[in-house]
Structure formats: structure tokens, C-alpha cells
C-alpha positions in Angstrom: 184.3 0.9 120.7 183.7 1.8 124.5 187.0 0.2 125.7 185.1 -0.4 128.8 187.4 -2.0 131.1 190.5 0.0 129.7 188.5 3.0 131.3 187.7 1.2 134.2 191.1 0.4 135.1 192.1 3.7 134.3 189.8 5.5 137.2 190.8 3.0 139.3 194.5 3.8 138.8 193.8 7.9 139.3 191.7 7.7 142.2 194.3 5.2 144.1 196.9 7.5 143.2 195.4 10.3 144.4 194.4 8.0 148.3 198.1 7.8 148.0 199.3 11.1 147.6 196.0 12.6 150.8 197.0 9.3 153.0 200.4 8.3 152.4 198.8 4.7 151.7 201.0 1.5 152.8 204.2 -0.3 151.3 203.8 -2.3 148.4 204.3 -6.0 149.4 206.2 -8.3 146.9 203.8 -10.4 145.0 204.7 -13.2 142.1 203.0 -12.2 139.0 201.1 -14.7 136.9 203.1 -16.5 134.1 202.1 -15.4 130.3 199.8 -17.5 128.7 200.7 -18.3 125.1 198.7 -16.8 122.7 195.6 -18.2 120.6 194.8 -17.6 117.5 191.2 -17.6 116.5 189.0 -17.2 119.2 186.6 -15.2 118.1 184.4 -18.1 118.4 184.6 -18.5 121.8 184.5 -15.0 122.8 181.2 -15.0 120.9 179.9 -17.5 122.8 180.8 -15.8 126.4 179.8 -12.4 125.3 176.6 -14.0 124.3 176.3 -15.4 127.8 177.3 -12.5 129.6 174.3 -10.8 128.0 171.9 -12.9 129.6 172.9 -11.4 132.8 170.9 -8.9 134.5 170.6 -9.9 137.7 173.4 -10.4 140.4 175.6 -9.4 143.2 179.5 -9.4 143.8 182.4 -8.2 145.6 185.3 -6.2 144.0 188.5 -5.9 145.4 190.8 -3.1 144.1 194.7 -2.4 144.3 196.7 1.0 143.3 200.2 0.4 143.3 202.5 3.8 143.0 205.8 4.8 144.0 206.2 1.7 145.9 203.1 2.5 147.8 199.2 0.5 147.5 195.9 1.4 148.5 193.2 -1.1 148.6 189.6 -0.6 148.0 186.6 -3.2 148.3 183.2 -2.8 147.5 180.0 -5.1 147.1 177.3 -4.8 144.2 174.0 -5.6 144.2 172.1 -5.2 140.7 168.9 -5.2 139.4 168.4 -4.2 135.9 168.5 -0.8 136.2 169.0 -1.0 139.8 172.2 -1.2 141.9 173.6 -0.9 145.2 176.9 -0.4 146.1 178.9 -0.3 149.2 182.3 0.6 149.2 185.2 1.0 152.3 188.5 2.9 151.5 190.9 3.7 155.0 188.0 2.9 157.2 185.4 5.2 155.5 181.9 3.5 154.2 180.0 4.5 151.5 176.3 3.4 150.5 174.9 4.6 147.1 171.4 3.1 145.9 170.4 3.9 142.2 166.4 3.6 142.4 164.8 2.5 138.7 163.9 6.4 138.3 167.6 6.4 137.9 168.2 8.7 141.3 171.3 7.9 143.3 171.2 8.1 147.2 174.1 8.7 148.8 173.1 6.9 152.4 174.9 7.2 155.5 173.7 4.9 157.7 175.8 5.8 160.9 174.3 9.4 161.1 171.2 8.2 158.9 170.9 11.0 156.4 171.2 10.4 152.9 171.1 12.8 149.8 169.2 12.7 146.8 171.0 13.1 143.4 168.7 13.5 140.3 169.1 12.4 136.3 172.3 10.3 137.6 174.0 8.1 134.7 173.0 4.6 133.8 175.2 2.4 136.0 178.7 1.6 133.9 181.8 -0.7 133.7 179.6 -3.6 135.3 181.2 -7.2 134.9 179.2 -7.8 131.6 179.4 -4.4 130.0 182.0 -5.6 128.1 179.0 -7.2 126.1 177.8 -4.8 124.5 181.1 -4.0 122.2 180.0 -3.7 118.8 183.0 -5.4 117.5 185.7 -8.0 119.4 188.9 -6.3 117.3 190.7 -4.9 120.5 190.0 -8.5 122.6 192.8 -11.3 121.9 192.0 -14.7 123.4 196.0 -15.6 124.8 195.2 -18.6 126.7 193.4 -20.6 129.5 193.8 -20.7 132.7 192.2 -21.6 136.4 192.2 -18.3 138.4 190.2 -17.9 141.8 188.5 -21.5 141.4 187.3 -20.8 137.7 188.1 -22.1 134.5 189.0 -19.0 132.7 189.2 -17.2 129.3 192.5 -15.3 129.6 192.0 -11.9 127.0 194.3 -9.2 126.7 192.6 -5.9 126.1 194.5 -3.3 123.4 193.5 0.5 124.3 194.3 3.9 122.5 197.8 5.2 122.4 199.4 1.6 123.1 197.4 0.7 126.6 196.5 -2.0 127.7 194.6 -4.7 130.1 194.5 -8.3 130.9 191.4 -10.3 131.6 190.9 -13.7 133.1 186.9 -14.0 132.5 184.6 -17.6 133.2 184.2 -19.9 130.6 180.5 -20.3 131.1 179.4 -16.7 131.6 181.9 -14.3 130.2 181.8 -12.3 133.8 185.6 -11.5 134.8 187.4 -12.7 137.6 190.5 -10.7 137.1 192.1 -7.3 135.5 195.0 -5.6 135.4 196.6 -3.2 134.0 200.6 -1.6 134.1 201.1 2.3 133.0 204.0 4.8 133.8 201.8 5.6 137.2 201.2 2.3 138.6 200.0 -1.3 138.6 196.1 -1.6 139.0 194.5 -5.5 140.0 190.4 -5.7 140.4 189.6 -8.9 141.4 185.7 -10.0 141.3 184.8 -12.1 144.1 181.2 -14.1 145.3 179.5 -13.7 142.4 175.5 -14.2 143.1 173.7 -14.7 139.8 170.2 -14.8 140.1 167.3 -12.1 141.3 168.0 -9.9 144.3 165.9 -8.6 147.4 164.0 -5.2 146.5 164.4 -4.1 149.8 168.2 -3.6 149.1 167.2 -0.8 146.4 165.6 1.2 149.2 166.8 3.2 152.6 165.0 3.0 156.0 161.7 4.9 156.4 163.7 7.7 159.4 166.3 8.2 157.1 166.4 12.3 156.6 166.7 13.3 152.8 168.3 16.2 151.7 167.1 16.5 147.8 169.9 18.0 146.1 167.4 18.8 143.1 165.9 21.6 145.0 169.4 23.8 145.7 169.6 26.8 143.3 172.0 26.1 140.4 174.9 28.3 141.1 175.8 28.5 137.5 172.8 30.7 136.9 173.3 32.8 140.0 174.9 37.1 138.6 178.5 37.5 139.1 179.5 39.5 142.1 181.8 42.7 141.2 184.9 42.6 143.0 185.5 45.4 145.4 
């Protein structure tokens, strides 16, 4: 089982603790946590049905919000998708930086900065992972536990707790009509991570966002030497 969105969280959680540690990040503000929902048994039924839904889903856009919460400190990250089967944008801000990466059907990434209008070129990149409905393709539902309903965000939600290796753990507040999440979180020794997913757009998107402008200048990281192969150096 790929434990998608127990890895998810997790990568969230170290790279937010690393902002904290290079940017000394902000205090954590005193938010009321959502009140357990009692738990239901046999819902595999219904999680059949959403994870059948969220299949059907290729096509969309969405904005994520993230928060890291250390040692009494948070950093926040947000980001927008855009995704086209195989295609996806994404544009993410963390402390005032922006960050455009376009992944074409050939499945290259372009790293694009728009300000300065250069971009680089990054061959054989991964398929695009830990989208809102790649939690559909579990082979089994063993780890996901139905533990209530509830109305999060303006949706009528699926609330699912999420059991991981080695005791962790995530919850999940996911729409009852297509199985995409709303909410996460998740508690370990390091921190408190939230995602929230925000303006979801289900439906095609324009082509045009898959591209960069014509006078952007490409540097194709395919065509720098591999260092690996390069003979070591004897030290004087």
C-alpha cells in the first residue's frame, strides 16, 4: 500500500521544519482544534464509492494551503495546481519567494522564473505524485477508517483517519461526491502539519498554462556533463 497522504504529510512536515530552522518562521497562533468524530463501523461501502469517483478525475485545478508547526513556531506555504492528465503546473510562494514548475506530457519539468525570464529544463522527471485523488489508486482500503461526517470548508465531508507504519497517523475530511480532500493533518514528536485544499476547478484546463512564453531563455540541464562519471582528482 502507497500510504500516499501519510508521505505527503510527512514532506510537508520536514521541509517546514527545516523553513523554520533557515528563517526563524513566526509564532504559532492559538487555534481550537476540531472535535473527534465518533467512529463508524463499516464503511467500506462508501469509501468504495468516493474512491471510485475520485478516479474519474483527471482534470482540475486547486489551491493548497500548508502549515508546519514546531517548537512553538509555523511556516505557511500555498501553492496553486493546475492538471492535465499527465500535465501539471504548479506555483508555489514560501517567505515571499515564487516558484513556477510546468511538467510538459513528455514528462520534462521547467523550472520558470518569470521575473528574470529564464527557466531550466529538467529531463525523465517523475510522474506527478500525492495529487488529491491519488489516494485512488490503493489496492486495498485496510489502513482507511471512516470515523464520522462532518461539514468542513462548505463541504459535506467523509472524515477518514489514515493508520501509517510504526504507529503514524493522518486525518482526512474528503467530499462526499468526489472523494477529493479538503483537509489533512497530521501530529508527530516534530510538529503539527494542516493542508487545506481550497477552489477546486474540476473540469478541462487551458493548454496554454502547460507552456512558457516564446523569449523565455532555457538552460537544458540534460546537456551538463554528469559529474558522477567525471576521474577523481588526487589530492595534493
Amino acid at each position: 500500500m502507497k500510504r500516499w497522504s501519510i508521505g505527503l504529510l510527512a514532506a510537508f512536515l520536514v521541509v517546514g521544519c527545516l523553513a523554520l530552522v533557515g528563517c526563524g518562521g513566526e509564532k504559532a497562533q492559538e487555534t481550537s482544534s476540531t472535535p473527534p468524530a465518533a467512529e463508524e463501523k463499516g464503511g467500506s461501502d462508501e469509501l468504495q464509492k468516493i474512491m471510485k469517483a475520485s478516479k474519474e478525475v483527471s482534470d482540475l485545478s486547486f489551491d493548497i494551503v500548508s502549515t508546519c508547526t514546531s517548537a512553538d513556531q509555523t511556516v505557511t506555504s500555498e501553492s496553486k495546481y493546475w492538471i492535465s492528465g499527465k500535465k501539471m503546473r504548479t506555483e508555489t510562494e514560501t517567505a515571499g519567494m515564487k516558484t513556477i514548475t510546468i511538467v510538459n506530457a513528455k514528462g520534462e519539468a521547467l523550472v520558470y522564473n518569470p521575473t528574470e525570464k529564464t527557466a531550466m529544463r529538467i529531463p525523465d522527471i517523475e510522474a506527478p505524485s500525492d495529487l488529491p485523488n491519488e489516494w485512488s489508486d490503493e489496492d486495498d482500503l485496510e489502513a482507511y477508517n471512516i470515523v464520522g461526517h462532518e461539514r468542513m470548508d462548505g463541504h459535506d465531508c467523509v472524515v477518514v483517519t489514515i493508520t501509517g507504519a510504526e504507529g503514524s497517523g493522518a486525518k482526512m475530511w474528503m467530499m462526499e461526491d468526489t472523494g477529493m480532500p479538503v483537509r489533512m493533518e497530521s501530529q508527530s514528536a516534530e510538529g503539527k502539519i494542516v493542508i487545506q485544499y481550497k477552489n477546486y476547478n474540476l473540469g478541462k484546463q487551458p493548454d496554454n498554462l502547460f507552456e512558457i512564453p516564446g523569449d523565455v531563455q532555457v538552460m537544458d540541464m540534460s546537456a551538463l556533463p554528469d559529474m558522477s562519471q567525471l576521474p577523481n582528482i588526487p589530492n595534493q
